[in-house]
C-alpha positions in Angstrom: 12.1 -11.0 16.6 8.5 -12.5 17.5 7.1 -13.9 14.2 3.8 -11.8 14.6 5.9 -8.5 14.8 7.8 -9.6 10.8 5.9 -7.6 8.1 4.1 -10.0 5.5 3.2 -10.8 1.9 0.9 -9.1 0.7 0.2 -10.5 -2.8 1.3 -7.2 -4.5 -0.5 -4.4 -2.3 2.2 -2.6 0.8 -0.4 -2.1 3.0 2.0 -2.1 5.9 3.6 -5.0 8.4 0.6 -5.5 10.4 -2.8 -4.6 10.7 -3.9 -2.9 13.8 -6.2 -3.1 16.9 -8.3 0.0 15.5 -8.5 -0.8 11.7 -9.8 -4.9 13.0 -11.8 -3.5 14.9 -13.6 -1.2 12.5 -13.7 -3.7 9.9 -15.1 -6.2 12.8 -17.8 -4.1 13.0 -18.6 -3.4 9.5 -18.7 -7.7 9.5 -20.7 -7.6 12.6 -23.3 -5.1 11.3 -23.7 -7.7 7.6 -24.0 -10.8 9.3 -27.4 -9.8 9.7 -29.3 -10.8 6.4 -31.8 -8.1 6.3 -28.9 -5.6 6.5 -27.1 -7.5 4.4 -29.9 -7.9 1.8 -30.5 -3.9 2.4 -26.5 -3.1 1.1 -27.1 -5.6 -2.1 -30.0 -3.3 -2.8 -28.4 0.0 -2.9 -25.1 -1.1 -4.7 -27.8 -0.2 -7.9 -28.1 3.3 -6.5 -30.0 5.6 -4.4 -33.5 3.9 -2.7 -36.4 5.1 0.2 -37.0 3.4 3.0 -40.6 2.2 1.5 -38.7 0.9 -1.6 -36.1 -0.9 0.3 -38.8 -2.4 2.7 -40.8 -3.8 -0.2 -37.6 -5.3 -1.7 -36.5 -6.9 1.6 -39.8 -8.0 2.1 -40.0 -6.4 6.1 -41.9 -3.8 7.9 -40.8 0.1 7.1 -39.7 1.2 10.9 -37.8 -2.4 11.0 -35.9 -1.4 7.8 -35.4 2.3 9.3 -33.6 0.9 12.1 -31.2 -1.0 10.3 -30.2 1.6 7.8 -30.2 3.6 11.3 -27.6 1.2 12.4 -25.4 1.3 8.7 -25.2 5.0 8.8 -24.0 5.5 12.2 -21.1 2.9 11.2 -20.9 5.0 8.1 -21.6 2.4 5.4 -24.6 4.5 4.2 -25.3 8.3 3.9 -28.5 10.1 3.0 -30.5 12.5 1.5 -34.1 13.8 2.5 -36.5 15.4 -0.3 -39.4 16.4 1.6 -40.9 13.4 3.4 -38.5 11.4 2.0 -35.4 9.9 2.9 -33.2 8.5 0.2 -30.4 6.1 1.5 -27.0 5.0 -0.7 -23.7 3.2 -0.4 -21.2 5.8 1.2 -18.3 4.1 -1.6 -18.8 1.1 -3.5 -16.3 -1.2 -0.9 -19.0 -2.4 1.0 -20.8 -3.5 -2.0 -18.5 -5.4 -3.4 -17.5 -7.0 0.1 -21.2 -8.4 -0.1 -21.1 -9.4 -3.7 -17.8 -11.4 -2.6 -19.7 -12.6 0.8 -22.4 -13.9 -1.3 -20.4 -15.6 -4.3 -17.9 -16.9 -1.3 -21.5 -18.6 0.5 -22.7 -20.0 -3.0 -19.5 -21.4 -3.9 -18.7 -23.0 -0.2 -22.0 -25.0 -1.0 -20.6 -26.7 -3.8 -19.3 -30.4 -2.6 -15.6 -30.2 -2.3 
């Protein structure tokens, strides 16, 4: 058999042989979509809880419509849901995995600045 067919270690978790085209690409996508700091700033935000646009535009520090397009962006990839109350729209974390991806992106950055 080809070695890339032969299922793997997986340091205690079955999570099958291999992972497939469609689950890379999803999660692809969710790393795509977080490479962009303001997004990425914008997820670190809500892992506290539930926050408006105006709220989350004065803690990223950018416009309101700028920070409505890229919770527009993390909602249709399903990393954020929300919730209007009037005027209002109130954004959150669809689960708490993408938060902690960006807590471990962030203590991965500060630690791969240390010298070696």
């Amino acid at each position: 058999m080809h070695a890339d067919t032969q299922p793997r270690p997986t340091g205690g978790h079955d999570h099958g042989a291999l992972l497939d085209e469609d689950r890379a690409g999803a999660a692809a996508t969710v790393f795509r979509l977080l490479a962009d700091p303001t997004r990425l700033s914008l997820v670190w935000f809500l892992r506290d809880g539930e926050r408006s646009v105006n709220e989350l535009a004065s803690l990223v520090e950018r416009p309101a419509p700028a920070v409505s397009q890229h919770l527009a962006k993390l909602r249709l990839a399903r990393l954020v849901r929300t919730r209007r109350e009037g005027t209002t729209v109130w954004y959150r974390l669809r689960t708490d995995h993408v938060g902690h991806l960006v807590v471990d992106a962030l203590s991965h950055a500060e630690h791969a600045e240390e010298p070696a």
